[in-house]
TORLUMVEX-765011 format. One record per residue: x, z, y of N, C-alpha, C in turn. Coordinates in steps of 0.001 Angstrom, whole numbers. Atoms other than C-alpha are relative to their C-alpha. Layout:
BEGIN
+---------+---------+---------+---------+---------+---------+---------+---------+---------+
:      nu :      nw :      nv :     cau :     caw :     cav :      cu :      cw :      cv :
+---------+---------+---------+---------+---------+---------+---------+---------+---------+
:       X :       Z :       Y :       X :       Z :       Y :       X :       Z :       Y :
...
+---------+---------+---------+---------+---------+---------+---------+---------+---------+
//
This chain:
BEGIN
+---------+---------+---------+---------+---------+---------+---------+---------+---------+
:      nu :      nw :      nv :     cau :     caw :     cav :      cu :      cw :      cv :
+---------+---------+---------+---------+---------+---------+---------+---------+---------+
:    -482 :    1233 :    -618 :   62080 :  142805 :  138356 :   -1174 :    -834 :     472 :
:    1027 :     865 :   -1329 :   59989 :  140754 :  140872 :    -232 :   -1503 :    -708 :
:     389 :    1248 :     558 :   58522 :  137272 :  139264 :     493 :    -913 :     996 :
:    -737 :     823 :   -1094 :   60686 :  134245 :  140855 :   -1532 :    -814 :     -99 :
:    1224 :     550 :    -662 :   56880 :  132771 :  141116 :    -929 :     401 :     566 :
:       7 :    -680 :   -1545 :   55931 :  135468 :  143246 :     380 :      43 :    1198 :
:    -508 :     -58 :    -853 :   58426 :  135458 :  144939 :      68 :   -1410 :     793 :
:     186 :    1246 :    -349 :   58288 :  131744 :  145520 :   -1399 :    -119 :     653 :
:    1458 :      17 :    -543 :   54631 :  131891 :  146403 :      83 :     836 :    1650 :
:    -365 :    -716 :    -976 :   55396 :  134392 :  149014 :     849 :    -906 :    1005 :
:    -691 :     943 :    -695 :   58267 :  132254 :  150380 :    -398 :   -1041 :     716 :
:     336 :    1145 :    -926 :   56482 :  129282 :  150990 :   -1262 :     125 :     741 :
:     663 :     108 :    -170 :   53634 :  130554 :  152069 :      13 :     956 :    1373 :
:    -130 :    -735 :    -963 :   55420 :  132265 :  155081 :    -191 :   -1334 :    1459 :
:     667 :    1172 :    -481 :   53881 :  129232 :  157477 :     183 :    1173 :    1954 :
:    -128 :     159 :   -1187 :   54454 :  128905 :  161254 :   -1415 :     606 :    1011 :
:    1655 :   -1028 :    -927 :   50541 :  130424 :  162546 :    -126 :     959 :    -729 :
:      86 :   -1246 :     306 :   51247 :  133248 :  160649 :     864 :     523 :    1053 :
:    -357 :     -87 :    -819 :   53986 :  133451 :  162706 :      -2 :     163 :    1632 :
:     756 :      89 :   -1124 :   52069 :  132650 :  165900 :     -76 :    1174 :     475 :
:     497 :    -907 :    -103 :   50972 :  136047 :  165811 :    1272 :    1394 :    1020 :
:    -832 :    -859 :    -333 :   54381 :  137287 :  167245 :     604 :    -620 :    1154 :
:     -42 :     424 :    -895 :   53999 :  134753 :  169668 :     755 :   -1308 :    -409 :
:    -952 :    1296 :     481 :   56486 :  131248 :  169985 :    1224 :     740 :       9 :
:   -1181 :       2 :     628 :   59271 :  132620 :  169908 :     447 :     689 :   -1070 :
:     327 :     -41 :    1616 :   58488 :  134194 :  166869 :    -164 :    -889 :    -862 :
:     353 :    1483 :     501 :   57142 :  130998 :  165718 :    1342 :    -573 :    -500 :
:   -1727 :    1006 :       9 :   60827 :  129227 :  166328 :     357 :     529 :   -1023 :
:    -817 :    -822 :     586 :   62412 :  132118 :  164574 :    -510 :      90 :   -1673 :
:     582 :      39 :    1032 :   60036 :  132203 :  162009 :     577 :    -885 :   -1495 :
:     -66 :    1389 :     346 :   60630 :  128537 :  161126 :    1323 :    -349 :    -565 :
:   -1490 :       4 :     290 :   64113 :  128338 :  161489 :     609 :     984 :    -840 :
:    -728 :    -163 :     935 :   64417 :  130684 :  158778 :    -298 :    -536 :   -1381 :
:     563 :     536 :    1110 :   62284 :  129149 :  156587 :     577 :   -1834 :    -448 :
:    -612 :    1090 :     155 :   64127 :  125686 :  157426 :    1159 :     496 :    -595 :
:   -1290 :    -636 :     583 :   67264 :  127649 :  156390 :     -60 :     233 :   -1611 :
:     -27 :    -690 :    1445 :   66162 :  128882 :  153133 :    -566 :   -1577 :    -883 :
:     -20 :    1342 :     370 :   64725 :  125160 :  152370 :    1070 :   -1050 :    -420 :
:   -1185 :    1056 :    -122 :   67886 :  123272 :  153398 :    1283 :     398 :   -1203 :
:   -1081 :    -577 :    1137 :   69981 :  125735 :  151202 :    -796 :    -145 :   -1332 :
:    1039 :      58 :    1452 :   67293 :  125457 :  148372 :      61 :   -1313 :    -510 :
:    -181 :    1567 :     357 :   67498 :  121826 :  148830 :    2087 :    -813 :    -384 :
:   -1006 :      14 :     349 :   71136 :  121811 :  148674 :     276 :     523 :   -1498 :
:    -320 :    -469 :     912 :   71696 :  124284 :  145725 :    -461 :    -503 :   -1290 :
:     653 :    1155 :     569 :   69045 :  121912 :  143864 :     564 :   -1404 :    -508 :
:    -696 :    1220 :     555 :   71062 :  118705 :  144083 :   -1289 :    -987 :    1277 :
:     271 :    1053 :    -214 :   68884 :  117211 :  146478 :     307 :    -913 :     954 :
:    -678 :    1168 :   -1041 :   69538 :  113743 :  148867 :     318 :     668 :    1272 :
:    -502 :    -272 :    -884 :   71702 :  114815 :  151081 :      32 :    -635 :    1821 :
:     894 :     640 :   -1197 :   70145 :  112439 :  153660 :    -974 :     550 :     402 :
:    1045 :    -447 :    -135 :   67006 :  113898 :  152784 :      43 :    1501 :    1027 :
:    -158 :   -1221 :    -265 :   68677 :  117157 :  153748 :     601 :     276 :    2023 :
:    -741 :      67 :   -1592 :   70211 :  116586 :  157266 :   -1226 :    -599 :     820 :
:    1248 :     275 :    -660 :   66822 :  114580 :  158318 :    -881 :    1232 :     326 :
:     833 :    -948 :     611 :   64993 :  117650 :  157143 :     901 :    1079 :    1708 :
:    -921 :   -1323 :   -1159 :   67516 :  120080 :  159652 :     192 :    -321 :    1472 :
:    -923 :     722 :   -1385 :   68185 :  117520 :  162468 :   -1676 :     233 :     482 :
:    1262 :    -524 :    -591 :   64374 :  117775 :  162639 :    -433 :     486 :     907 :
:      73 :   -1344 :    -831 :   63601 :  120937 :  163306 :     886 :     371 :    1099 :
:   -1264 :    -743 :   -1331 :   67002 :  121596 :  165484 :    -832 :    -765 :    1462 :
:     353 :    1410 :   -1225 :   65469 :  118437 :  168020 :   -1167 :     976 :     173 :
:    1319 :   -1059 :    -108 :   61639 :  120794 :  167651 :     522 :     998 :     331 :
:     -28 :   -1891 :    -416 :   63056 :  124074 :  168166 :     955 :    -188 :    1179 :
:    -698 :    -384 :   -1239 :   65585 :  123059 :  170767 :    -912 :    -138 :    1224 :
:    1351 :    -145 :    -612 :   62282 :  121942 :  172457 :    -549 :     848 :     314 :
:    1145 :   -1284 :     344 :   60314 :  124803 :  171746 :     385 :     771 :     973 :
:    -822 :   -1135 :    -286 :   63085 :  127227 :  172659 :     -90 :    -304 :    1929 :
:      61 :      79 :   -1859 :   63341 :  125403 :  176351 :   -1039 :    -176 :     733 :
:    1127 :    -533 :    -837 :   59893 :  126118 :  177034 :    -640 :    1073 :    -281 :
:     595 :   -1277 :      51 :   59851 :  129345 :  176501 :     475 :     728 :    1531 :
:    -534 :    -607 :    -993 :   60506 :  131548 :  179396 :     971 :     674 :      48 :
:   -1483 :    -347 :     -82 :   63939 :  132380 :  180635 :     196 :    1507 :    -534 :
:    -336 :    -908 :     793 :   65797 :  134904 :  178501 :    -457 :     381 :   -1476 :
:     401 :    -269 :    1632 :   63410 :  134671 :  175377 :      -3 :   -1082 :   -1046 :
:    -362 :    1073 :    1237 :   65404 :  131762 :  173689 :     393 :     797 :   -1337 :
:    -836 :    -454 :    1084 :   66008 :  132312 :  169905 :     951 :    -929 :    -163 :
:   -1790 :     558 :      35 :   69179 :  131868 :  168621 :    -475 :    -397 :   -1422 :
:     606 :     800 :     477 :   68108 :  129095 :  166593 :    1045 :    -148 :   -1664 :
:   -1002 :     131 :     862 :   71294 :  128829 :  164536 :     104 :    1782 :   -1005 :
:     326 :   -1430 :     669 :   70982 :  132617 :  163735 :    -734 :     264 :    -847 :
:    1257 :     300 :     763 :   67908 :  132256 :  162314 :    -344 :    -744 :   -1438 :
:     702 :     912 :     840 :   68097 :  129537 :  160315 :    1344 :     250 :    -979 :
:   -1131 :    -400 :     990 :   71887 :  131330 :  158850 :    -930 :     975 :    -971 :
:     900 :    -931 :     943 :   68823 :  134160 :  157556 :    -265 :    -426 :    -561 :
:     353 :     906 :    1159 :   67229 :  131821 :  155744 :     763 :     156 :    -960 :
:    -722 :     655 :    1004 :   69821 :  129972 :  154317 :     638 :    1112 :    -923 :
:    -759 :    -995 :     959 :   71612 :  133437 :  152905 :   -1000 :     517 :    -917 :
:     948 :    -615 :    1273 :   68195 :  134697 :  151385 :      65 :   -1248 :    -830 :
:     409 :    1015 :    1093 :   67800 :  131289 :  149694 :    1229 :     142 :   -1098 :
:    -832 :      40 :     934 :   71252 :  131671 :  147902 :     155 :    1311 :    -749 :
:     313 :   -1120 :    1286 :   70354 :  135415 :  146713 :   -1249 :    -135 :    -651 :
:    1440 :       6 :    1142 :   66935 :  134313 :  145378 :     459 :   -1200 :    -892 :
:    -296 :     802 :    1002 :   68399 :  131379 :  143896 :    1041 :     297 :    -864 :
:    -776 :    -354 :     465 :   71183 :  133145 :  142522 :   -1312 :    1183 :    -844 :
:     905 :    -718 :     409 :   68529 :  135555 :  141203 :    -865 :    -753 :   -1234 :
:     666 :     456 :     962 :   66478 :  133119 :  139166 :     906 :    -606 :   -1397 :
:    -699 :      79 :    1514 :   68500 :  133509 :  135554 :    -882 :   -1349 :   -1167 :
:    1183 :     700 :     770 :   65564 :  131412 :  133811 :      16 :   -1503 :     634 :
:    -368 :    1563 :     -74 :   66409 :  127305 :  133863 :   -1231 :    -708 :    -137 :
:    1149 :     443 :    -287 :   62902 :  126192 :  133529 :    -914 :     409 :    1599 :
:     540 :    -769 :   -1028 :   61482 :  128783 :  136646 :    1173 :    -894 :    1175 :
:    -296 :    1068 :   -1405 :   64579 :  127243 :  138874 :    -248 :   -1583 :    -111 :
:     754 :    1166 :    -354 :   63148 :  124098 :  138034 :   -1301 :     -50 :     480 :
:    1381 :    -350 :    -534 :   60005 :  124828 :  139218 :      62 :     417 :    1537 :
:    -444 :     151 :   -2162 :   61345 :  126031 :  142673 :     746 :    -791 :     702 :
:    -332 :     849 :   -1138 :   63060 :  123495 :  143243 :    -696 :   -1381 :     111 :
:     906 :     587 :    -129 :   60744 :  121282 :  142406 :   -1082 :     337 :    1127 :
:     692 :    -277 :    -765 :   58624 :  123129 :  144782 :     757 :    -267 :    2170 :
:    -525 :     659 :   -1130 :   60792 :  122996 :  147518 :     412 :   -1393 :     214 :
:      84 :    1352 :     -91 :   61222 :  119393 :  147055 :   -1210 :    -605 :     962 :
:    1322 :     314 :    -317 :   57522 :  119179 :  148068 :     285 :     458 :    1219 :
:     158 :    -660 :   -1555 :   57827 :  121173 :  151214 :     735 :    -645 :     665 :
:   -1134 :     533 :    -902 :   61117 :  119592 :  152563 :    -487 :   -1616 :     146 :
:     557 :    1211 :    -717 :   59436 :  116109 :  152194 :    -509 :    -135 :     799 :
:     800 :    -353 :   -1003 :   56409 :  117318 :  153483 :     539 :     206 :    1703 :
:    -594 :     234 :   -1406 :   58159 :  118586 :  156792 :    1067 :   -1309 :     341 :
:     -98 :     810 :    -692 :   59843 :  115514 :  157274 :    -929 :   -1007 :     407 :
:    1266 :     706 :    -688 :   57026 :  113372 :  157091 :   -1174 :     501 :     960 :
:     691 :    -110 :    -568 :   54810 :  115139 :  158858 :     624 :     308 :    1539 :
:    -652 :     244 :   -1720 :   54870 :  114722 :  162907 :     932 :    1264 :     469 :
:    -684 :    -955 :    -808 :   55983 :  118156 :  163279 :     562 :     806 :    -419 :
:     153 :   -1025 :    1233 :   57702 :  120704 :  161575 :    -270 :    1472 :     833 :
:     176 :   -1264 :    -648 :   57105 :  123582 :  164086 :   -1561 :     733 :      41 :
:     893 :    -223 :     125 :   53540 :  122930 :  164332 :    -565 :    1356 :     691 :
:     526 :   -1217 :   -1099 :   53461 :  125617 :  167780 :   -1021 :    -581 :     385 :
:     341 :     374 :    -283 :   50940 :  125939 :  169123 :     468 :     222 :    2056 :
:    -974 :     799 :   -1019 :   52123 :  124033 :  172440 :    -864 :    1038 :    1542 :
:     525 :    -478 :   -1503 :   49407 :  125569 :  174973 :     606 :    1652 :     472 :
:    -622 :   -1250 :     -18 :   50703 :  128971 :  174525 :    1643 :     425 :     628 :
:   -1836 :     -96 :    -384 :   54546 :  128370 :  175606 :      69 :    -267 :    1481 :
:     106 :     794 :   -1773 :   53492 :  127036 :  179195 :    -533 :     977 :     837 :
:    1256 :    -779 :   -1032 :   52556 :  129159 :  182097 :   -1195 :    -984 :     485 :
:    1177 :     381 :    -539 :   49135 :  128424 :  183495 :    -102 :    -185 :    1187 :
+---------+---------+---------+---------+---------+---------+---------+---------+---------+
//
């Protein structure tokens, strides 16, 4: 059996310029599943349900952005994406049997879901790359 603080380490440390690497609309896709698996993490947690719709309305406003400067035909399907997430987050959280360890991830995702709202961006593309020249 796989350590839920492996597996948590892994999770959050699946970041948007790793993503880069598969281009932006990888990036989007990336993101939006990792907002998915957050929002459900932050849900299944108990946490502010304000906190949680700021956190989603976010990203949807960034990625619907993103998505309409990418070039025609290579929109992700933003909502698709971010359903991946959200379903892995409810088999890894259904997975962690140990009541101290899911306090610890969701404590952790607490940190991240603030984090992306306060910070300016949660997509964090990089922007020159999505534009023809």
């Amino acid at each position: 059996m796989r350590s839920p603080a492996l597996l948590l380490s892994l999770l959050l440390s699946a970041s948007p310029a790793l993503a880069a690497n598969d281009g932006p609309a990888g990036a989007i896709a990336s993101v939006a599943r990792a907002t998915g698996m957050s929002y459900q993490f932050g849900t299944r947690c108990g946490f502010d349900a304000d906190l949680l719709r700021r956190h989603r309305n976010k990203f949807q406003a960034e990625a619907n952005t993103a998505n309409a400067a990418l070039p025609a035909g290579q929109a992700v399907d933003i909502e698709a994406e971010f359903q991946i997430g959200f379903d892995e987050a409810n088999r890894f959280y259904d997975g962690i049997k140990d009541t101290p360890q899911r306090g610890m991830v969701c404590q952790q995702f607490a940190l991240q879901i603030k984090q992306a709202v306060e910070h300016p961006s949660v997509l964090s593309l990089p922007t020159n790359g999505m534009r023809p020249r």
